[in-house]
C-alpha positions in Angstrom: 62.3 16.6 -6.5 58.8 18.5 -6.1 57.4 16.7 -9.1 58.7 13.3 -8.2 56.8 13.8 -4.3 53.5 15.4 -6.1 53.5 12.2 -8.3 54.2 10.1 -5.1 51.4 11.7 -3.4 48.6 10.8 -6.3 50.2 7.5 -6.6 49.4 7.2 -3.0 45.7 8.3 -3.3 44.1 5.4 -4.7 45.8 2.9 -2.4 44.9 4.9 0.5 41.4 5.5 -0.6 41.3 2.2 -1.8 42.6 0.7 2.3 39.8 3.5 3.4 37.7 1.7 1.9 38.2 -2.0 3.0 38.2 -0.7 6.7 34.6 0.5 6.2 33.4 -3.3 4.2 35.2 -5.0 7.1 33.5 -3.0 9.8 30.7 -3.1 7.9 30.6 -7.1 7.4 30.9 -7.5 11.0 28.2 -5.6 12.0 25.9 -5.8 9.2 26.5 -8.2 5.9 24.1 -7.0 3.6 25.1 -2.9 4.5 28.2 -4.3 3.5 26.8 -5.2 0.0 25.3 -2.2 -0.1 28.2 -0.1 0.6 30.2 -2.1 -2.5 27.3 -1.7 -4.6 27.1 2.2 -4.6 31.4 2.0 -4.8 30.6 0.3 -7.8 28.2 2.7 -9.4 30.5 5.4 -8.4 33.5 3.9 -10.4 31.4 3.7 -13.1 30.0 6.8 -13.4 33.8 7.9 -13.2 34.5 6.1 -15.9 31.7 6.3 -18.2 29.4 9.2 -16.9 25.8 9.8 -15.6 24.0 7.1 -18.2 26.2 4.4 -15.8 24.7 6.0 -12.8 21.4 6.1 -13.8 21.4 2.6 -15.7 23.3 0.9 -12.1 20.8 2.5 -10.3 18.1 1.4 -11.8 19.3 -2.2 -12.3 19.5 -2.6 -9.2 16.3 -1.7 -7.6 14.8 -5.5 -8.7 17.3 -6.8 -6.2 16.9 -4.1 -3.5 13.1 -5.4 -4.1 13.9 -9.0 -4.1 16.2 -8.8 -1.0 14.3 -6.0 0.8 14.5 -8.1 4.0 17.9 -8.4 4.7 18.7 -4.7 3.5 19.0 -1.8 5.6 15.5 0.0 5.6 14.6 2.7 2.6 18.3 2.0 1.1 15.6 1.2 -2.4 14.1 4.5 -1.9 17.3 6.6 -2.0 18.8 4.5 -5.1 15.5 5.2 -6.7 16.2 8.9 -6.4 19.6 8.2 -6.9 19.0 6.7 -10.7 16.2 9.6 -11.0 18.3 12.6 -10.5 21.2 10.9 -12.6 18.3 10.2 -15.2 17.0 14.3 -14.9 20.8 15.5 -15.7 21.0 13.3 -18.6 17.3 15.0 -20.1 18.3 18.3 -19.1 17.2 20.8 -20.0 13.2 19.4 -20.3 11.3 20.2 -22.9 8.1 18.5 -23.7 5.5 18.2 -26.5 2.3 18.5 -24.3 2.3 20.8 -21.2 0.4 18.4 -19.9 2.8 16.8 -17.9 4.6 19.2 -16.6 2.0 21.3 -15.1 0.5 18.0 -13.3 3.7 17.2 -12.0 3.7 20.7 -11.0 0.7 21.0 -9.0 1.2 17.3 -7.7 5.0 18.3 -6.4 3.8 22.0 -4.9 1.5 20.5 -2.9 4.0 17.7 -1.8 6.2 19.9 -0.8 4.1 22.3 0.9 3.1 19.4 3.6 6.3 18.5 3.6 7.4 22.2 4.7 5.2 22.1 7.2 6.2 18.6 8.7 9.4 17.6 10.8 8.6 13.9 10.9 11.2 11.6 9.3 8.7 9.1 8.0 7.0 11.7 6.2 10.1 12.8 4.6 10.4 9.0 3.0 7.1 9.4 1.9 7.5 12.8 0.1 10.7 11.3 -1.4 8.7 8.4 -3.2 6.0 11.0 -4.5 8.8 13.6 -5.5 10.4 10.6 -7.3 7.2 9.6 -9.0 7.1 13.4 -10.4 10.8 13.2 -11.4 10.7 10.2 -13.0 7.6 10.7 -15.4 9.1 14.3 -16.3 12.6 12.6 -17.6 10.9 9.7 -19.5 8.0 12.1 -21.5 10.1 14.6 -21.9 11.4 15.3 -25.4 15.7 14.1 -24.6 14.1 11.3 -22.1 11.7 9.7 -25.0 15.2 9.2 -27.8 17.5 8.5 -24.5 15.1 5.4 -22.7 15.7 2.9 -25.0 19.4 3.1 -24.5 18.1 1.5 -20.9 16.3 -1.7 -22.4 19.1 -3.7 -22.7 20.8 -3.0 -18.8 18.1 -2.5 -16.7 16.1 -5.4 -18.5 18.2 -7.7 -18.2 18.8 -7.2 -14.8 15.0 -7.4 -14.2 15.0 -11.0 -15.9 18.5 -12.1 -13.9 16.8 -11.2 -10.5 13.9 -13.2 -11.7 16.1 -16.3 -12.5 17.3 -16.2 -9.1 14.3 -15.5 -7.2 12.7 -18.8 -9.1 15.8 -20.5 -8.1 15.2 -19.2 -4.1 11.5 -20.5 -4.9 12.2 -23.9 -6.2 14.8 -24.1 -3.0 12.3 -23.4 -0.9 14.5 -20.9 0.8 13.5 -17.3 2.5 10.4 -16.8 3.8 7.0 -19.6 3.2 3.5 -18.8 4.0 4.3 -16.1 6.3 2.0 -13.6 5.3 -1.1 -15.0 3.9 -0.5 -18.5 5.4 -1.8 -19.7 2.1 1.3 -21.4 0.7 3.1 -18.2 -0.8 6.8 -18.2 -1.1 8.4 -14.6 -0.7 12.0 -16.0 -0.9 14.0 -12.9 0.8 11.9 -9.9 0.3 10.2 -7.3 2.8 7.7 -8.4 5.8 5.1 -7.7 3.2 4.8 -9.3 -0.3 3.3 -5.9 -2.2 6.4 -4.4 -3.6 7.8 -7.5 -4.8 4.6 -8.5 -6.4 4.6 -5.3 -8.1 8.2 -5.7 -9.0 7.5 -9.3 -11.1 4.5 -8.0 -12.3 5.7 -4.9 -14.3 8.8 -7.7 -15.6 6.3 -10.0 -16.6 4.5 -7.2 -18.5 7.3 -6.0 -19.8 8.1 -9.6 -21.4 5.3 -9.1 -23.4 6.9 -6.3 -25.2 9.5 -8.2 -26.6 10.0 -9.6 -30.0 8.5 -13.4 -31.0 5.8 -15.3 -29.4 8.2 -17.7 -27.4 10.2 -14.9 -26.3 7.0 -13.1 -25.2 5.4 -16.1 -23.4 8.7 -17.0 -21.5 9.7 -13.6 -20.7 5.9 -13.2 -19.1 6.1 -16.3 -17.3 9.5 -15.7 -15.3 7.8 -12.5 -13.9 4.3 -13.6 -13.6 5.2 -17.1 -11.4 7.2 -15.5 -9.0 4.0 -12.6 -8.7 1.5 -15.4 -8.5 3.7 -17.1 -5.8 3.4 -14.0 -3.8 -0.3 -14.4 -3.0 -0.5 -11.2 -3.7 -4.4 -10.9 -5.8 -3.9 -7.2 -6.9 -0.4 -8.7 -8.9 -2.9 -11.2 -10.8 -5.7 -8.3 -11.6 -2.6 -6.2 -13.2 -1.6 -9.4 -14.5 -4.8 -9.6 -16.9 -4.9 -5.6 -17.5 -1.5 -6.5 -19.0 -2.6 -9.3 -21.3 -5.6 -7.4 -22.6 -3.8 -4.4 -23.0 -1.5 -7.2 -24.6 -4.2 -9.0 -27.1 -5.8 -5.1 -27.6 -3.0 -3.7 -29.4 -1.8 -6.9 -31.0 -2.3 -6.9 -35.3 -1.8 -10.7 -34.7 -4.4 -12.1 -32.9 -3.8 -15.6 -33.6 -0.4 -15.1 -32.4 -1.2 -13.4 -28.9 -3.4 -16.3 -28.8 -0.7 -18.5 -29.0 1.1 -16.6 -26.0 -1.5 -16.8 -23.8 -1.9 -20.2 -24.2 2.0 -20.7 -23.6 2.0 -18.7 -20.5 -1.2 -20.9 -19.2 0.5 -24.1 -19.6 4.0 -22.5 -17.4 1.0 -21.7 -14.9 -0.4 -24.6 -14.8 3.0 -26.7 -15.1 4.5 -24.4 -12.1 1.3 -24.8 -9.6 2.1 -20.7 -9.1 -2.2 -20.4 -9.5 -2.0 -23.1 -6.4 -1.1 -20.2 -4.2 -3.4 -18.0 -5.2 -6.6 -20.3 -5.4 -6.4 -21.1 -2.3 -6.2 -17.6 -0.6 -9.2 -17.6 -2.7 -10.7 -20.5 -1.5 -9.5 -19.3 2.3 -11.7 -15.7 1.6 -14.2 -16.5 0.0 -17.1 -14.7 2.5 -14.7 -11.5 2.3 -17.3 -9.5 -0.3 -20.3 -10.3 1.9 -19.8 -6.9 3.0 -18.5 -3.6 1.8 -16.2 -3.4 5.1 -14.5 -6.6 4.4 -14.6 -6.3 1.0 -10.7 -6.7 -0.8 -9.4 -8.0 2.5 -10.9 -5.2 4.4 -10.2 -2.4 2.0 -14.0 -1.5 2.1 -13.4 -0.7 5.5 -10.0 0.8 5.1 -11.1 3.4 2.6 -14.1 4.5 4.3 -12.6 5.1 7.4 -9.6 7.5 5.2 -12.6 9.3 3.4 -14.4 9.9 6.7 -11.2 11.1 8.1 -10.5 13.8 5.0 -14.5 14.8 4.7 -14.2 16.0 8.5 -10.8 17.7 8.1 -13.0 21.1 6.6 -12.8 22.5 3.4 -9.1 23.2 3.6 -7.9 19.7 3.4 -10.8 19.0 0.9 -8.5 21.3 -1.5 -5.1 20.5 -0.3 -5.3 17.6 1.6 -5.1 16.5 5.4 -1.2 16.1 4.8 1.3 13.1 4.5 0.9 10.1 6.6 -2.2 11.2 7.8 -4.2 8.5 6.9 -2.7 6.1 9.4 -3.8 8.3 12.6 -7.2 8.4 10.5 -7.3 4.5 10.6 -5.8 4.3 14.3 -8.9 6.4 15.5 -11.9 4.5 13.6 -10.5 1.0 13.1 -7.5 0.9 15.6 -4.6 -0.2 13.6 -2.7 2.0 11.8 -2.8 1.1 7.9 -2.2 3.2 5.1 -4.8 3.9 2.2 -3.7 0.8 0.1 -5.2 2.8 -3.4 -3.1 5.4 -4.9 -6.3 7.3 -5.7 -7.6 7.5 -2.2 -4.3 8.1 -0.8 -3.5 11.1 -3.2 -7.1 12.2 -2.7 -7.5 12.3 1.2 -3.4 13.5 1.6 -2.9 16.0 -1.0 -6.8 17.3 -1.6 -8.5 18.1 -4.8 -5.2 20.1 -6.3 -2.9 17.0 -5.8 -5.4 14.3 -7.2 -6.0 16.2 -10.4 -1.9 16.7 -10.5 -1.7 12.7 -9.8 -4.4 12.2 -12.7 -2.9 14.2 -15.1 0.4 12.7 -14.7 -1.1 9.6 -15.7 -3.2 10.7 -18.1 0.5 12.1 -19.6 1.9 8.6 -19.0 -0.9 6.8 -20.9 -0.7 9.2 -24.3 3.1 9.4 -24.3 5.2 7.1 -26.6 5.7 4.6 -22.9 4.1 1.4 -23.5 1.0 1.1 -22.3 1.2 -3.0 -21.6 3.3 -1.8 -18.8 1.7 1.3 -17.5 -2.2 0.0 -17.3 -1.2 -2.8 -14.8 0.8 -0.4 -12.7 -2.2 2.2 -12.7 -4.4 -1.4 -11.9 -2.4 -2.0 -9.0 -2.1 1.2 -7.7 -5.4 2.0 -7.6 -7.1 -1.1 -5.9 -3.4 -1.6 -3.9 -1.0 1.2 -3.8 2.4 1.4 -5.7 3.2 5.1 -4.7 4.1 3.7 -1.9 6.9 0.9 -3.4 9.0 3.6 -5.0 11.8 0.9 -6.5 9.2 -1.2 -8.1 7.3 1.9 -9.3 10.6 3.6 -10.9 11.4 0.3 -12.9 8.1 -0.2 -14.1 7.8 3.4 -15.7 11.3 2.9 -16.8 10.6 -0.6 -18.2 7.8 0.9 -19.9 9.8 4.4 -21.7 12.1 2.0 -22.4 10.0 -0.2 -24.5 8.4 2.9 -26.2 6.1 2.7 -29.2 9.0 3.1 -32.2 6.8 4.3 -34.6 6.0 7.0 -32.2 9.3 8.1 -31.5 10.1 8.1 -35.1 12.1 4.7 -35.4 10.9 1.7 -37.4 8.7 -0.8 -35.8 10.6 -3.4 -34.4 9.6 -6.5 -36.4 7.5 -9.4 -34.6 9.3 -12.3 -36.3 12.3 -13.5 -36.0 15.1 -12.1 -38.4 15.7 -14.5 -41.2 19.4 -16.1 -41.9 
């Protein structure tokens, strides 16, 4: 009788956790839709994890940060930053324990995450916490992809996160073509943001790494197609830091190509989808709509000129303190506020890293990097991100920031790791 009630009882479980469940959806759809979504989606990666273990919760996790990204406005705020760390700390227990070739890495992230944590010790404001979180994953994330388990483990990630990448893609060209979501909002200059965030940056970061990532692929069609679904959603954005890590990308690309003739051929592929798309419209006539901006150094880059100066006036008067360890997280802003008045943050990695976290966090945040770049990650991804960091940001858009490096461990020098180059023709038969 005892055994026949216990079994009852675990019978009962599921269905009870299961009608737990559909309270909280339907509670959830009434007052908030896409929390609802949300709340399904992390069901979803827990099931799978369940069933198939931590490579399911990293891989979910980080499949879905290109649709957190491309449907950033209608999600609840940060929900990409904590699925970011989500897929990061499933990632670090799959690469456990780390061990690494190079100390190089390691004692970077070291000095880069001590100092983070430090200011974040000494701070008790929730935005700063958010902002910690996206450095801390940063660190995390370039420890489990050099490490010595992360660089045979990454390309077992190609294949789910990828894909997602390119199926977000399809369907933010299909929101594009519809003319749907959000049109000349930001720039006024024609740019079609579909659904993202009020701003276009992490989105155009987002297609950008894709489209460099499509160049890492196998065949000249398959490159130039692959390119172009990320690249005309990122040149529809407006967004002119996308387009300058669009060319590191390409001549990175046509740089480490043995065929020459046959990058050729891709480039001239992915200038006729240009062309055939009008996605250069967009960005030739913010252009055209700036073009006095570099008459001065203030309003040079939109203002950057000005932006910058007024963060490195801010740190040099902070005292020799914060020259070492920085003036401290989401400082910059106040900095702005009292020599410009509005509050902006350093849009460039390196002057954000520099003025917040001192002389000890910048050379962490450089030799992280400089790990990055002579690690087995493919550089045709990296060197655009590191472009667009440094005259943009992309600290500061942790999902499209943990893709790209992903993207880029995942499609890994082979002869580096030890495998066989993957061939650039097609298989014959």
């Amino acid at each position: 009788m005892n055994r026949a009630a216990s079994r009852l009882r675990i019978d009962l479980l599921p269905t009870l956790l299961a009608g737990v469940g559909a309270i909280v959806v339907g509670v959830l759809v009434v007052k908030s839709p896409p929390a609802a979504v949300a709340f399904v989606g992390l069901i979803a990666v827990g099931i799978a994890t369940l069933r198939y273990g931590t490579f399911a919760a990293a891989a979910s996790a980080f499949a879905l940060l290109p649709w957190m990204v491309t449907f950033e406005g209608v999600l609840p705020n940060q929900v990409g930053t904590l699925i970011a760390s989500a897929g990061t700390a499933a990632l670090l227990t799959m690469v456990w324990p780390l061990e690494f070739e190079s100390p190089l890495i390691p004692f970077s992230a070291f000095f880069f995450l001590a100092v983070t944590l430090g200011h974040l010790a000494l701070s008790s404001d929730k935005e700063d916490l958010f902002q910690a979180a996206k450095y801390i994953d940063f660190a995390f994330v370039a420890l489990a992809v050099t490490s010595s388990r992360g660089r045979q483990m990454m390309p077992r990630f190609k294949r789910p996160v990828y894909g997602s990448c390119v199926a977000a893609m399809g369907v933010q060209l299909v929101v594009i073509a519809a003319g749907l979501g959000k049109v000349g909002t930001y720039y006024h200059a024609g740019e079609r943001l579909g659904f993202t965030g009020e701003a276009p940056h992490p989105l155009a970061l987002m297609t950008m790494v894709i489209a460099a990532a499509g160049l890492c692929t196998s065949t000249s069609l398959r490159k130039g197609l692959l390119f172009a679904i990320g690249a005309v959603p990122s040149a529809f954005t407006g967004v002119r830091s996308a387009l300058f890590g669009l060319v590191a990308a390409l001549l990175t690309f046509v740089g480490k190509s043995d065929a020459k003739l046959r990058a050729g051929v891709v480039l001239v592929l992915i200038a006729a989808v240009a062309f055939a798309t009008g996605a250069l419209d967009v960005l030739t006539s913010r252009i055209a709509s700036q073009g006095n901006e570099f008459s001065s150094l203030a309003t040079a880059g939109s203002g950057r000129g000005e932006i910058w100066t007024a963060a490195l006036n801010g740190w040099d008067h902070a005292g020799p303190w914060a020259w070492v360890f920085g003036t401290g997280l989401r400082t910059i802003p106040a900095f702005e506020l009292k020599e410009i008045g509005v509050e902006l943050i350093g849009h460039s990695d390196i002057v954000e890293v520099l003025v917040q976290f001192g002389v000890v966090g910048f050379v962490g945040y450089l030799g992280i990097w400089l790990g990055l770049l002579r690690s087995p990650a493919n550089s045709i991804v990296l060197v655009p991100i590191l472009a667009f960091g440094a005259v943009n940001g992309s600290l500061e858009y942790v999902s499209s920031l943990t893709v790209g490096l992903v993207l880029a461990a995942c499609f890994a020098d082979r002869r580096r790791l030890g495998l066989p180059a993957a061939s650039d023709s097609p298989p014959s038969g």
